[in-house]
N, C-alpha and C positions, 0 to 999 in steps of 0.2 A: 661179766654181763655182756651179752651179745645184741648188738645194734643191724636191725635191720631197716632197709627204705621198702617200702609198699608203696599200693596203689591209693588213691585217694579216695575209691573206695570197698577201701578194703575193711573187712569185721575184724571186732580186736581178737584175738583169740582165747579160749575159755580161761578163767579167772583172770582176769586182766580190765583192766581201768581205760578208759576213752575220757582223754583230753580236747579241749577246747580251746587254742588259743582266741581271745575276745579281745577287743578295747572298749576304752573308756567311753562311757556315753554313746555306744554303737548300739543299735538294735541286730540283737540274734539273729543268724540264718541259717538256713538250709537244716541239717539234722540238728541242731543247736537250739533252732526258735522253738523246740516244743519245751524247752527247759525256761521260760520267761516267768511261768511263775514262778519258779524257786525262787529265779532272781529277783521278781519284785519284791517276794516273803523273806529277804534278805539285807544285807549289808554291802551287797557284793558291787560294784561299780565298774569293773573292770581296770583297775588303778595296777600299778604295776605292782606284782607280790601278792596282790589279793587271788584267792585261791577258797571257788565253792566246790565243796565236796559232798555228793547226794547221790543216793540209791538209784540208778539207772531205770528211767521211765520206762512201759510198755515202749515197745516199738525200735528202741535202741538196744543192738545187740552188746553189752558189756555190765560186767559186774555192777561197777559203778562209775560216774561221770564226773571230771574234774570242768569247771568252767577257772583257766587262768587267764588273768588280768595282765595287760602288756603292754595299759598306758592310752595315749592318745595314739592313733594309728599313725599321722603322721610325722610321729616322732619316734617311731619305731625303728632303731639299728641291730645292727648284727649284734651287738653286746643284747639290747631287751630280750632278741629271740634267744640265745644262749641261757638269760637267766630267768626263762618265764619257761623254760623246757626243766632246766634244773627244779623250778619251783613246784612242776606238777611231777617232775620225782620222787622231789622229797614229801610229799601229800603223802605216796601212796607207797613207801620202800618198805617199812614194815607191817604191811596194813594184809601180810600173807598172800597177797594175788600174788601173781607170778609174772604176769607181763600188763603191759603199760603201751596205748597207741595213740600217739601227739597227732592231732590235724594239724597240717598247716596249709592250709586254704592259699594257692596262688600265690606258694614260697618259690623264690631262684634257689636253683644249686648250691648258691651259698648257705644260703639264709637254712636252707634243709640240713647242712652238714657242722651251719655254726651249731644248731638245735642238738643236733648228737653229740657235738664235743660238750657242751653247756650241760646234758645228762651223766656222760661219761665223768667229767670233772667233779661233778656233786656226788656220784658215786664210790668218789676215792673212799676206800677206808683202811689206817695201818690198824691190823689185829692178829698178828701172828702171833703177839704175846699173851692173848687172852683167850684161857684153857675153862673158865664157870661161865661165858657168856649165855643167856635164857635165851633158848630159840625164837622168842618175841622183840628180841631186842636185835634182831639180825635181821639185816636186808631179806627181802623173799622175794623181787621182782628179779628174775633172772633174765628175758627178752625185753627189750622196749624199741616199739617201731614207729620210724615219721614215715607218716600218708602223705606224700607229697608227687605232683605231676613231673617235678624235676626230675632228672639223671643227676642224681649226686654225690655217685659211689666215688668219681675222683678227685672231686674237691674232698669227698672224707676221707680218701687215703691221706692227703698232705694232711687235714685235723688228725687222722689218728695220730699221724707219726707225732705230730706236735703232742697229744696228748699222753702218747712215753713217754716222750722228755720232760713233760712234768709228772707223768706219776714216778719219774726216776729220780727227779729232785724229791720228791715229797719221800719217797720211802728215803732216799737220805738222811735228812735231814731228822724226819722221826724215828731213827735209829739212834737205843739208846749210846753212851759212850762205850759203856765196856763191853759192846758189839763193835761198831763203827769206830776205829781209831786211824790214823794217818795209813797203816800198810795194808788193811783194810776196807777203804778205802779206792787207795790205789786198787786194787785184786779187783774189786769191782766195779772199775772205770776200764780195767785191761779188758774183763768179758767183753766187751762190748765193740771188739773189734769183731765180733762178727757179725757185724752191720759195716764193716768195711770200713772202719775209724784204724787208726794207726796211735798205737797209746806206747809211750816212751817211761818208764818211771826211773829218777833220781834219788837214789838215797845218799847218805848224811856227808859218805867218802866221797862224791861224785859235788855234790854239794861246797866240799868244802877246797876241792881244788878251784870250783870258780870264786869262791872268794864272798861266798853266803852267808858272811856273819852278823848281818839283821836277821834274816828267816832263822839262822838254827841258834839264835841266841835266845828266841821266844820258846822254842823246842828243847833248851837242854836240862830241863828239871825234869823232865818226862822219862820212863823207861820205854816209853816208847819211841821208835824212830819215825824224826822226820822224812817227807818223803816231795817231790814234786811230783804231778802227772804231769807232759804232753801230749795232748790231744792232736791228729791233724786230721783234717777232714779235704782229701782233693778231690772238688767235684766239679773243679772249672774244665772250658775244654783244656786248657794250659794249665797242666798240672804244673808248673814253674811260674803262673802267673802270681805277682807278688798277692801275699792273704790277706784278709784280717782277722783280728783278732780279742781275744778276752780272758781276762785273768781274773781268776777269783780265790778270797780270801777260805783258807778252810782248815782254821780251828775248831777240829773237833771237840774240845772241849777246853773251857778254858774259866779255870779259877780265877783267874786273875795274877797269880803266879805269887811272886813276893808280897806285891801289893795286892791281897786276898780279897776276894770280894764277900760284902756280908751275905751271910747262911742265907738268907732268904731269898728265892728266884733262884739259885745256884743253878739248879738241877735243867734249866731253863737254856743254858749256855750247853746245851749239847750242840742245839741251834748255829754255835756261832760258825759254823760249816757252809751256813746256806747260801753263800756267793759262789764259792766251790763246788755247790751241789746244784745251783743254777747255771754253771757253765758247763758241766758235764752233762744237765739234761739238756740245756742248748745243742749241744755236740750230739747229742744222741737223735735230739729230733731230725738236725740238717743230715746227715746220714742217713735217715728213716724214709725221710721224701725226697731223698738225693738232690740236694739242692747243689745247683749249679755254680760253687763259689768253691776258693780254696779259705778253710778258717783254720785257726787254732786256738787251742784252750791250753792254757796253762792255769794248776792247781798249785795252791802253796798250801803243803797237808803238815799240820802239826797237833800238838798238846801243848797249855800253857800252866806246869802244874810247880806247885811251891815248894820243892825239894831242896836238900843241903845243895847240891851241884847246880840251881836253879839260878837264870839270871836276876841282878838285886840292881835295886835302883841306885844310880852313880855310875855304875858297870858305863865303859865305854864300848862301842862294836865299830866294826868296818865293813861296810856293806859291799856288795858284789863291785858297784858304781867307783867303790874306793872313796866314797864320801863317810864321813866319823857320825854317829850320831852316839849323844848322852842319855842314857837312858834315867830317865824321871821317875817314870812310872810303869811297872812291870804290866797292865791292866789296857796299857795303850799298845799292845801286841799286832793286834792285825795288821796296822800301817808297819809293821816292820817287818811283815809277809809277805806284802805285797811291795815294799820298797828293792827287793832283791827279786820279784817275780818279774816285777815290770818288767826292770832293767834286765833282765836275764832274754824273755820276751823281745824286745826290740832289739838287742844286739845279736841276738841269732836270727830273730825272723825276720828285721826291716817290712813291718805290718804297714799296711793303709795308715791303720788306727788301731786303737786298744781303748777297749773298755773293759772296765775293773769293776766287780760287784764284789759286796764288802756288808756283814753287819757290823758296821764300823763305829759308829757312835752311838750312844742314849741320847746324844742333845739332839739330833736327830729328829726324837720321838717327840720331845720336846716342843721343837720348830713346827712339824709337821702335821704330827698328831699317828696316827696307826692307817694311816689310807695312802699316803702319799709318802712316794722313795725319793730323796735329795738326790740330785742331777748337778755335778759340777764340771766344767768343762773349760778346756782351751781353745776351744774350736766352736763358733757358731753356727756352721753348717751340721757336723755331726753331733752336735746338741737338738737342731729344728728335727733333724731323721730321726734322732730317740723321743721326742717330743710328738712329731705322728703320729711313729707307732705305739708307744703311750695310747694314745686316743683312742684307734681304733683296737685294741686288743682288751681296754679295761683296766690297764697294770699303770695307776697314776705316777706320774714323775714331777717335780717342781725344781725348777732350775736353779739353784743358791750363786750367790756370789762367790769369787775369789780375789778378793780386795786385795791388792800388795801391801796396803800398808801393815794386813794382817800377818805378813808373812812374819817379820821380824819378830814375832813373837814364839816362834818356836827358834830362835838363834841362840846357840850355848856360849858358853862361857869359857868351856874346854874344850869343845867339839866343834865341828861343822853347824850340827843343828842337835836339839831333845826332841824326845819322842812326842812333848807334847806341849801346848802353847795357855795350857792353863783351863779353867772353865767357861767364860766369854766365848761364845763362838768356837766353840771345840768342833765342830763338824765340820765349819770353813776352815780351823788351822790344822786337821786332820787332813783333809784334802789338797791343802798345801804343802803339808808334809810329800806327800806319794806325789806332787807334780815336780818336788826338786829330782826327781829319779825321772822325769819322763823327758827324754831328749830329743825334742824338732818336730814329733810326734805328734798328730791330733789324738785329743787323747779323753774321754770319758770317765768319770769317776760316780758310783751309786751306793749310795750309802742307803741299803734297804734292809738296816737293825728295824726299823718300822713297818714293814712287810712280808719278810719272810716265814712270819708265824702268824696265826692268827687266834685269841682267846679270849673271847669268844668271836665268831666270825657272825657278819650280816649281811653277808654277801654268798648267794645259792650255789655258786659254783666252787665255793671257799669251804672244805670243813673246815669244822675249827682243828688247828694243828698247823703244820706245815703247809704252805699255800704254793710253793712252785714260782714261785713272783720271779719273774724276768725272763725266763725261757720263753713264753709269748711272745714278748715285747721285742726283744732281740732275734726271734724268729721273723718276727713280721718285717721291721726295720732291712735286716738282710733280704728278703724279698723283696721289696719295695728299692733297695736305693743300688744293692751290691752286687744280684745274681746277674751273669751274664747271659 
């Protein structure tokens, strides 16, 4: 779909739909107040989401005219403009016109380019696999332009680039398994050096000389090979200036292994990649808009499947750190991918920080519900900078606890520690887990098993499916606290 800016007043062009952004309890203007009667003969209020759709008056050049709703004007942010743009998308995306022209009446720069990322985003669709699709059932808007007085083609270069990186997490992540596996993967985290990323991959013999045996003990029921990527991104002036960084979980698919999870949802766990697949489209975006920082991304790429050679609960492992852990439960895998990433991660790159994104628990979902990713941290400054950009990006975080006293509950009996501290608070002793591996470190942990998909979605910028959840937030954050 092709995003243009125009003038404010410019005509939509033929078959194409004319947007209104309105609020609440506002009286119409200008080319707008001739549509008052619909609106009185209606329901419509201007509330946010609300969305009248009616045959275009004499006098207004377009098919037909959307009047969207955006709330009360002065509680209008850059997220409303983003999802009152998606809104009058999705009005009109199978509706056979061809193009779509958003006013935005006395928008800044931003506010014009948040509006095209908000479009662009609700027009995510994966359908490469779908061969009987009915051409009614298929987007037909191919142009949509914002009318706006701003210059805002370079604030939406940095939106576009941002908007790769999540249409690259999303196509990940909705990629089924026996396409997308661990070297897979990898292959297409490597393309992507030609955006000038620097991508490094580990396999199993490289692996096993550093002493990986958390990460490839979750990996050895699989015929497929584990793999790690390294990401680096140097875009500081000091390409030696020390980085930061992020490591994410990415089990491509994951049974549960020994301890099998039941048949239902199964198919669901393709998913379990999308910490992995949110760090690579991170990495994809800061490259895209050359953002001025040095980062790395580290992937921890596996299969967690229940084969005769598969690891079984009791199995003792030795992690990179050289710490024992007992394995309990085969099902509790991602923390023992990221327990050899981390540490892999700080003792080569001595980062800033590390943050780790993980669909790591169910109790999670639990705690939280499906809107909000668990935030756990050793560090209250880079806890309050993921908490901003939280806010302004739309991508909720909620801060959990790390109580010591919880720790002891994942201590073994024959080991260092088990992989797993019981059901009580599985998400806090999950996260306790992955911080005995972080050494001195400030260090972040997001357990976003409650956001990385979404089914059914209520949110316009969200299809339902894979959501892209964190690539923003982490994008924004590094702007805001890191670039130099």
């Amino acid at each position: 779909m092709k995003i243009e800016f125009v003038s404010p007043s410019a005509a939509p062009p033929a078959k194409a739909a004319l947007a209104f952004i309105v609020f609440e309890k506002e009286a119409l203007s200008g080319d707008a107040a001739s549509l008052s009667g619909a609106v009185e003969a209606s329901r419509f209020t201007g509330g946010k989401g609300q969305v009248l759709d009616i045959v275009a008056p004499a006098g207004i050049a377009a098919a037909r005219v959307l009047l969207v709703g955006a709330g009360p004007k002065d509680k209008l942010d850059l997220i409303g403009v983003e999802h009152a743009a998606a809104s009058a998308y999705a009005a009109v995306k199978t509706s056979g016109l061809t193009g779509l022209l958003i006013r935005l009446d006395g928008a800044t720069a931003e506010q014009a380019a948040r509006a095209a990322l908000g479009v662009t985003l609700a027009s995510y669709r994966f359908d490469i696999y779908r061969t009987k699709e009915k051409p009614e059932k298929k987007p037909s808007v191919e142009t949509v332009q914002i009318a706006t007085a701003a210059d805002a083609k370079a604030e939406w270069a940095r939106q576009a680039a941002i908007a790769e990186g999540v249409k690259f997490t999303r196509d990940l992540v909705s990629e089924p398994p026996n396409v997308l596996f661990p070297a897979e993967f990898a292959r297409r985290v490597k393309e992507k050096e030609s955006l000038g990323l620097q991508v490094e991959i580990l396999g199993e013999k490289e692996m096993e000389k550093l002493g990986m045996g958390s990460l490839l003990g979750v990996g050895q029921g699989s015929v497929r090979e584990s793999q790690i990527a390294v990401i680096r991104w140097n875009g500081a002036a000091d390409k030696d200036a020390q980085p930061i960084a992020f490591v994410g979980k990415g089990v491509c698919f994951d049974t549960g292994g020994i301890s099998l999870k039941p048949p239902e949802g199964m198919e669901d766990m393709k998913w379990d990649m999308g910490g992995a697949g949110a760090v690579a489209g991170l990495m994809v975006a800061l490259a895209g808009r050359k953002a001025r920082v040095n980062a790395v991304g580290i992937l921890g790429l596996v299969e967690n499947m229940p084969d005769g050679a598969a690891q079984r609960p009791g199995d003792v492992v030795t992690s990179m750190s050289g710490q024992t852990i007992e394995i309990i439960n085969t099902d509790a895998e991602g923390r023992l991918v990221l327990a050899d990433a981390v540490w892999y991660c700080q003792e080569r790159f001595k980062p800033k920080f590390i943050v780790d994104l993980a669909t790591l628990t169910g109790a999670i979902i639990i705690s939280l519900g499906n809107d909000y990713a668990g935030l756990f941290s050793n560090n209250d400054e880079l806890s309050a900078n993921l908490l901003a950009a939280s806010d302004s990006t739309g991508e909720p975080l909620w801060r959990m606890p790390l109580p010591a006293a919880y720790d002891k509950n994942i201590d073994s009996m024959i080991a260092d520690m088990k992989n797993t501290g019981g059901r009580p608070g599985g998400s806090i002793t999950a996260a306790l887990f992955i911080q005995r591996f972080v050494n001195g470190v400030p260090w972040a942990h997001l357990d976003i098993a409650s956001t990385a998909w979404k089914k059914p979605s209520s949110v316009p910028t969200l299809p339902e499916g894979a959501t892209g959840y964190g690539v923003r937030l982490l994008d924004q954050m590094v702007a805001d606290k890191y670039e130099g």
